[in-house]
N, C-alpha and C positions, 0 to 999 in steps of 0.2 A: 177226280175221285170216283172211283167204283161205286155201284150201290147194291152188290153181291155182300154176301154176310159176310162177317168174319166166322175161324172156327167155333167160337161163344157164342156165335148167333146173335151175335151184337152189328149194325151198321155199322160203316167205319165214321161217318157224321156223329152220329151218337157216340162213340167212343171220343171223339176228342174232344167233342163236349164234354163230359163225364170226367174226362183227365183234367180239362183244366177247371172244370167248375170242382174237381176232389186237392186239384194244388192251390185254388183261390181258398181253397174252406180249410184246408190244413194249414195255411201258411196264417189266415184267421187264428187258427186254434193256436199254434205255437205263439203269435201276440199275446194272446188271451191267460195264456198260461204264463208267461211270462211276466204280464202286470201284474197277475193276481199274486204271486211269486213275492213280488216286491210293491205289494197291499198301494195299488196306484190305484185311483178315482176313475171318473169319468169312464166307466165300463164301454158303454159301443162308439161313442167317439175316441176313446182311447185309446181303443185295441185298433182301431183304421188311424191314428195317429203312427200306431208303434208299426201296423204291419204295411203303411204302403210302400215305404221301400224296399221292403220285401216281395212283395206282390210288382212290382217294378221291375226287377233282380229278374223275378220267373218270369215276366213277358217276357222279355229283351233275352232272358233264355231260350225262352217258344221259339221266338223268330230266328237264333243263331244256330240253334242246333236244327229248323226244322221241327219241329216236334208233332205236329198234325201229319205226318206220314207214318210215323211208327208211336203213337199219345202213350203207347202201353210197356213201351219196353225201355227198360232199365237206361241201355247203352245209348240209343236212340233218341231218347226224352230227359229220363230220370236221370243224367247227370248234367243235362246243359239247364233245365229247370234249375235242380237244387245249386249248382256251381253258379247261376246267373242270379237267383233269388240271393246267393251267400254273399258272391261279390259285390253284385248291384246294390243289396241294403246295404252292406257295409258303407261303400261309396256314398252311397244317396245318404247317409245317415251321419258321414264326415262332414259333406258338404251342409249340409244341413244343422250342424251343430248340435247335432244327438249324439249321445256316448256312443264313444265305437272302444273296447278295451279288450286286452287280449282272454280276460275270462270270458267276457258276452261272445268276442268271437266262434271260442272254441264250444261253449253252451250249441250255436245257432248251427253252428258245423254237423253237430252231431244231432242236433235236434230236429233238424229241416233236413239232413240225408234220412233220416230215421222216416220220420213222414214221407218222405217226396219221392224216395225211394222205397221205402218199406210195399206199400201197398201194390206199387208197379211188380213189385217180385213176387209179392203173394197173388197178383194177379196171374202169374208168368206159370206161378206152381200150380194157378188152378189147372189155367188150360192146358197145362203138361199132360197134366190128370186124364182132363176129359179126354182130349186125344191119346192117351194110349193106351 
């Protein structure tokens, strides 16, 4: 790994930090929203009940797509993230004996592209920006 900036003037060390501690913390919040949704207990043991196969899903995405080579870009990251957090909870969630149903799926599809995705493209618009 280089230790030359990127255009943002961000390290690239620092940037994949930042990506995956901003997918650990979104895929939190979509738990969190979710319990609260459906008026469930146990607030911070709860939400790491509901979201670690989720947060499981996005490792095991990190590693397949690579994602510490390009943490910031959509095609790069942000679909092996969100496709691996979506599959992987599901899975983990089946085995598991947690509800897996065609409304929750389609809820988490869009809810976790929306996060995991969203902000990598707002990040993509910034840097459009600055560079041109």
């Amino acid at each position: 790994m280089s230790f030359t900036k990127t255009p943002g003037g961000v390290r690239p060390g620092r940037l994949v930090i930042a990506a995956a501690a901003a997918d650990f913390l979104l895929i939190l919040v979509f738990a969190a929203i979710g319990r609260d949704a459906h008026a469930r207990g146990d607030i911070i043991s709860g939400v790491f009940l509901t979201a670690w196969p989720f947060l499981a899903g996005a490792a095991a995405g990190w590693v397949a797509g690579r994602a510490w080579r390009a943490p910031m870009s959509v095609p790069k990251a942000g679909l092996w993230v969100w496709l691996g957090s979506l599959i992987g909870g599901m899975v983990l969630r089946a085995l598991t004996g947690q509800t897996v149903v065609v409304p929750f799926v389609v809820v988490a599809l869009l809810s976790l592209g929306l996060l995991l995705l969203g902000y990598r493209a707002l990040y993509a618009l910034v840097a459009r920006r600055r560079g041109a």
